[in-house]
N, C-alpha and C positions, 0 to 999 in steps of 0.2 A: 504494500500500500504506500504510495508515497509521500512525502511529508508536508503536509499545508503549512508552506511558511505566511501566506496570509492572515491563519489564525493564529500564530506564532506572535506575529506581529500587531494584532488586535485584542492579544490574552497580554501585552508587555502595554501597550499603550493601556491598555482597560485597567492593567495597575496601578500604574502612574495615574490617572485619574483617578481612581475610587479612592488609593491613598488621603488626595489631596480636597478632592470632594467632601469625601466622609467625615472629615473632621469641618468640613466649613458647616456640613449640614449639620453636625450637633450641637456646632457655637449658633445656628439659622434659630434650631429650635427648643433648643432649650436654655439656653443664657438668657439673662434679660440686658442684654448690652442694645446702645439703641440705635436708630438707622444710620447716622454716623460711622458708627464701630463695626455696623454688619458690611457697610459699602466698602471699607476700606480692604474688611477680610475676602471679599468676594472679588474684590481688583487684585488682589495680591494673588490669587488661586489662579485667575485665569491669566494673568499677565506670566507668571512661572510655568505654567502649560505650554505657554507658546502656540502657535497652530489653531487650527479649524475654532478652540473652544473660544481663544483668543479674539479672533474674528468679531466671534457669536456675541461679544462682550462689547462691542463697537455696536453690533447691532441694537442691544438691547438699550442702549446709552442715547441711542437715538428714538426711542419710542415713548416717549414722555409720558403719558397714561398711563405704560407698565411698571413704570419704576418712582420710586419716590423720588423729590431732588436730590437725597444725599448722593442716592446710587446712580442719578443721571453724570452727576457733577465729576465721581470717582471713576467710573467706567469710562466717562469719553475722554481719560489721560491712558488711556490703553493704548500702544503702536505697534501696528500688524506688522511687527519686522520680528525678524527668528534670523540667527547665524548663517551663513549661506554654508552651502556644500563647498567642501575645497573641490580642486580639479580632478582626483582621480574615482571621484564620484561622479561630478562632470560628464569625466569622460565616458564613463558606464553607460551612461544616460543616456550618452549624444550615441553610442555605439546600441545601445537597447533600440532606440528608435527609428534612426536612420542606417543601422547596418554596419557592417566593418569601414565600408568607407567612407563613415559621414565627412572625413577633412575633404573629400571630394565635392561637396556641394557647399564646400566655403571657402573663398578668396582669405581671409585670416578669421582667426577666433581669441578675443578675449580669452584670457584663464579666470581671472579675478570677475566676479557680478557686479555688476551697473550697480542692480537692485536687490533687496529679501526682503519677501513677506511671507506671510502665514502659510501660503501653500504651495510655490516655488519661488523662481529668483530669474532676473533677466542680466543676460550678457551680451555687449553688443561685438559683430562681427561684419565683414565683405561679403557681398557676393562675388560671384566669381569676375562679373564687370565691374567692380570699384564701387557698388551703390550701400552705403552704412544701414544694417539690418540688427533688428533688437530681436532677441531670440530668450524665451520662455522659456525656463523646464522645469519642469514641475518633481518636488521631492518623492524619492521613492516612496511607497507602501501606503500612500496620502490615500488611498479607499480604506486602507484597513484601521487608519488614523481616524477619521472622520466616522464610520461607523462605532469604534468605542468611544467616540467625542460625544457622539450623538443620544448613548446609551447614558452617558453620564448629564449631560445638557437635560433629556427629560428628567431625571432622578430631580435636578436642581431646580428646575421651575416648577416642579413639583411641591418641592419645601418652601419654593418661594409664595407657591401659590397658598398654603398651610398657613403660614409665617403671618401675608399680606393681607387676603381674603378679598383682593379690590380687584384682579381680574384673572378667568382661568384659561389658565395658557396650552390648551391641547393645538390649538387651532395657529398658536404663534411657533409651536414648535414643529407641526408639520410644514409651516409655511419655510421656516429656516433650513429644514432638514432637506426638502426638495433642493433648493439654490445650494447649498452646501455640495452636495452629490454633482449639481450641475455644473459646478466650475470645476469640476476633475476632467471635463471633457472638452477639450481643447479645440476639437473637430466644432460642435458646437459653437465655439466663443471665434472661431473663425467666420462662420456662416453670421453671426448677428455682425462681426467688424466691417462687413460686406453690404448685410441691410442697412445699419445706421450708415455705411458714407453715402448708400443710395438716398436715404430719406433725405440727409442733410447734403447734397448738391447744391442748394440752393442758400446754403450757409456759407456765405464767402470765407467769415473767417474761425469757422471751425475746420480743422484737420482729422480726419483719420485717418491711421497707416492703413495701407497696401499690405494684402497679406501675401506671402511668399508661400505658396500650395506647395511646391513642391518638396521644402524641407519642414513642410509642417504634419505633426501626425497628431491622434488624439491627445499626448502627455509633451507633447513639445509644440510651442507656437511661434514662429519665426513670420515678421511683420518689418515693414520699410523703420528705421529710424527716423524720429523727430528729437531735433532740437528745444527744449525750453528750460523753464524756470521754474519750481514750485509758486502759487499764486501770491504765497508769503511772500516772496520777495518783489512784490507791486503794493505791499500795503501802505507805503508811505511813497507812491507816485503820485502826481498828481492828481486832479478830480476826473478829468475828461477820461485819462488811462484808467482809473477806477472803475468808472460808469460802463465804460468800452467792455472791460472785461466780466463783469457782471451780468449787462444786456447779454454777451456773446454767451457764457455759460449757462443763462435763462433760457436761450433758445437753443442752445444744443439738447439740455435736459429735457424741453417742454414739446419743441417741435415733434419728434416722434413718436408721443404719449399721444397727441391731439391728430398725427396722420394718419396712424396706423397702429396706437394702442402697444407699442414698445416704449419701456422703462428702463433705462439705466437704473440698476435700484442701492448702486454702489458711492454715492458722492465725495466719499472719501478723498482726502486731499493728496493721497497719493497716486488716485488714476486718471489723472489728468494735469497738464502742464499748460504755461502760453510762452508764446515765441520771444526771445527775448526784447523784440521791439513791443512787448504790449498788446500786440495786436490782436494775435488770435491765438484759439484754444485746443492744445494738442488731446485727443481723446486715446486715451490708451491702454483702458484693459474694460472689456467686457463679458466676463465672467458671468456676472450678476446682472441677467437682462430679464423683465417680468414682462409676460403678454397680459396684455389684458381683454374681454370683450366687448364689444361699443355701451353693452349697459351698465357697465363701470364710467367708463368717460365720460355719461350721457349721466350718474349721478354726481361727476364733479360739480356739472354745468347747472340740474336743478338744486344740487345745496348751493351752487355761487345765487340763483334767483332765487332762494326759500331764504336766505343770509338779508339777500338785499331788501326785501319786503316784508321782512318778520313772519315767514310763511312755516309753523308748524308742521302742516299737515304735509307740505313738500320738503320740507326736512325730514321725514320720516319716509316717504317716497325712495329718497336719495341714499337712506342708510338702510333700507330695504335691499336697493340694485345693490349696493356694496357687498352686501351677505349677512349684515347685521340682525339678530331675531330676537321676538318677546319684548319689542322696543313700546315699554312703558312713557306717561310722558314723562315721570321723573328721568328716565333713562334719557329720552330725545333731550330735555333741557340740559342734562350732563354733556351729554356730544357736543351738543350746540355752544360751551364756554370754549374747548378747544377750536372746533371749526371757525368760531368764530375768529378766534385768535388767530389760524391760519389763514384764513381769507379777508382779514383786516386791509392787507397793502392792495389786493387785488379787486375791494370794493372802492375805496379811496381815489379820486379822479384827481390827483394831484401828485406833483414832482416828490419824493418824501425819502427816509431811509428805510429799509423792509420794517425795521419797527422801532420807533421813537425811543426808545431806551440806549441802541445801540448795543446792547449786549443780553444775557440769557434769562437776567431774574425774571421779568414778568412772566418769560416760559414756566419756568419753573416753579413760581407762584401759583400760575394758572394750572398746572399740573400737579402740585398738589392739592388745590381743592377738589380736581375729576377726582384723586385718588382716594379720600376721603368721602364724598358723593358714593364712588361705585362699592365704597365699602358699606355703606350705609343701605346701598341697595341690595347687597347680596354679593357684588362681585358682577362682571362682563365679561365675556367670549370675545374682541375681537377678531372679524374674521382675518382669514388669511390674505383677501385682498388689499387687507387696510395695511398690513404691515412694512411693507420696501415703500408705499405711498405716504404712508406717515415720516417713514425714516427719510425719503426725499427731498420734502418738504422742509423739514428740520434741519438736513445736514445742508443743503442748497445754500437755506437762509442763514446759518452762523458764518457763511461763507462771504455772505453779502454784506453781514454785519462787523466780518473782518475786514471789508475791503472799504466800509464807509461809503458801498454807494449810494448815488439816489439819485433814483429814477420815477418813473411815470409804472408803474406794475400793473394799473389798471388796462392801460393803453398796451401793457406788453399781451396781455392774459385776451384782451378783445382780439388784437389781433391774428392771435393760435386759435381762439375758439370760436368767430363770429360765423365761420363758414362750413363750420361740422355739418356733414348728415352721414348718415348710417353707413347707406348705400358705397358712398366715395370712400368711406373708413376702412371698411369692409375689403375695397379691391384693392387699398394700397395694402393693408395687412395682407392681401394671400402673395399680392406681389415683392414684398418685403422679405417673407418668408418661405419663400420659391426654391 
């Protein structure tokens, strides 16, 4: 019989986590330490993890209704970087995927990585004509990583959900578990870098790389090199360069969402760069792409009209299409402080910054009263559509709020959405997804 080193490798990772878990869950539930002390212990578990759990910890940091503020505030200092492989892992890699003679379909190859994050690392390299190519590879055994990440991720939201009692999370954890799995597939995240440059053609200054098919296979993604900046380093340019790149990343984000129901659902500031002049906005990893169906899009548009005319009954319409059920009206009025809060700048017919504070308290504020409310209520299900659209929204805007701009969002949001119908939605998604 021969020897499953995959289970090998998911009985050694399922250690290391249950270890590290198990102790965080009996300080969860049975200490009386308070949300302060529990946020710090649950940053410290999943930042020593490294990997997939690490990720998941980015995620949850961005869903304001599921966490309190201690644990928003603790978690989004999580950085999805993990130690890169040295080179004669590398090479394993470069030889597992493309053969004995991968140095054949490269003009030169880095040894050292560009990049590391949570689930491989990029090195850049030639092709065989002199053209600079960023090449992905992804860490060995990362399926067998991710499924005992994942075994332990429910075990946690589990006790969180005990702990909390303000929302139950079957529906956030299958939502994460699906995109987890998805970004191992590289085949994949080539086919979406291919539909977003088709969508965004008509974005002068959005960039997506060019993928290289031929030296790409499902665990390795090989794509044209772009030059940039992290957006950090535009925070103290001027106002116009500000505004410029702001606008530019609002409609890279929103464009595809409103043509064809494709979501980047990654906003993280390390998958995306602008060119060093300012101008435009290199896009560069899609992993994490969420489909939606037009009656998703179709309840952004009646909560943006149920927001603007205090319309009840179309707010509950709208978190219907979404997937949301047993919507009480205490429940609709709880929805309704957050959404409100999110579609404040895009009701707003004036120049402004996304939101007058310039930084996170009033989110945070506003988020703990939903979490207080939906504990009072019994607790919430969010469905699994709300959750990459919530994280969106959220990670988009501290982004806006770093860069100080302001702009017209009312005038950006008519413009994506004045000319929706179904029908047109419909054909660019199947052609998107061709």
């Amino acid at each position: 019989m021969p020897f499953d080193t995959d289970l090998l490798h998911r009985l050694k990772r399922h250690a290391q986590t249950t270890a590290s878990l198990g102790t965080l869950a009996t300080k969860f539930l049975w200490h009386k330490d308070d949300d302060a002390s529990k946020a710090r212990a649950l940053t410290e578990t999943l930042g020593g993890l490294k990997g997939p759990l690490m990720k998941v910890g980015q995620i949850l940091s961005t869903i304001p209704d599921m966490l309190p503020s201690d644990y928003v505030e603790a978690l989004s200092s999580l950085q999805s970087k993990a130690p890169p492989m040295g080179w004669l892992f590398v090479k394993r890699r470069l030889k597992a995927e493309l053969g004995d003679g991968w140095e054949s379909c490269f003009g030169s190859f880095e040894k050292e990585a560009r990049h590391a994050a949570s689930l491989g690392q990029v090195h850049k390299a030639m092709d065989l004509q002199g053209k600079d190519l960023a090449v992905k590879i992804q860490y060995p055994d990362m399926s067998s990583v991710i499924e005992a990440d994942l075994q332990q991720l429910k075990l946690l939201l589990k006790v969180y959900e005990q702990s909390q009692k303000s929302i139950k999370t079957e529906e956030v954890f299958d939502e994460i578990a699906t995109h987890l799995r998805q970004e191992l597939d590289y085949c994949r995240e080539a086919r979406f870098l291919q539909s977003f440059k088709e969508l965004l053609k008509d974005q002068p200054f959005v960039v997506v790389p060019t993928v290289d098919t031929a030296s790409s296979t499902q665990h390795l993604l090989t794509m044209e090199w772009v030059e940039g900046y992290p957006l950090t380093h535009f925070e103290e340019a001027d106002e116009s360069t500000r505004n410029h790149l702001a606008k530019t990343l609002f409609m890279a984000w929103y464009t595809p969402l409103y043509t064809a129901g494709l979501l980047h659902g990654d906003p993280h500031l390390g998958n995306y760069t602008a060119t060093p002049d300012g101008q435009k906005i290199n896009l560069l990893d899609f992993g994490c792409v969420r489909i939606f169906e037009p009656s998703f899009v179709e309840g952004i548009l009646i909560l943006y009209d149920a927001l603007k005319h205090k319309n009840q009954k179309k707010a509950a319409e709208a978190y219907e299409l979404w997937g949301f059920q047993n919507l009480s009206f205490e429940l609709i009025e709880t929805l309704n402080l957050w959404a409100t809060y999110l579609y404040d700048p895009l009701l707003d017919d004036q120049v402004r910054f996304i939101h007058p504070e310039l930084n996170s308290q009033e989110g945070q504020r506003i988020a703990k009263v939903i979490h207080e409310k939906l504990k009072a209520l019994g607790g919430a299900t969010p469905p699994r559509t709300f959750v990459f659209m919530d994280r969106v929204a959220v990670g988009l805007g501290s982004v806006f709020l770093r860069l100080k701009a302001r702009l017209n969002w009312h005038d950006l949001f008519q413009e994506l959405t004045q000319n929706f119908q179904k029908d047109g939605f419909l054909e660019h998604q199947k052609k998107a997804l061709a």
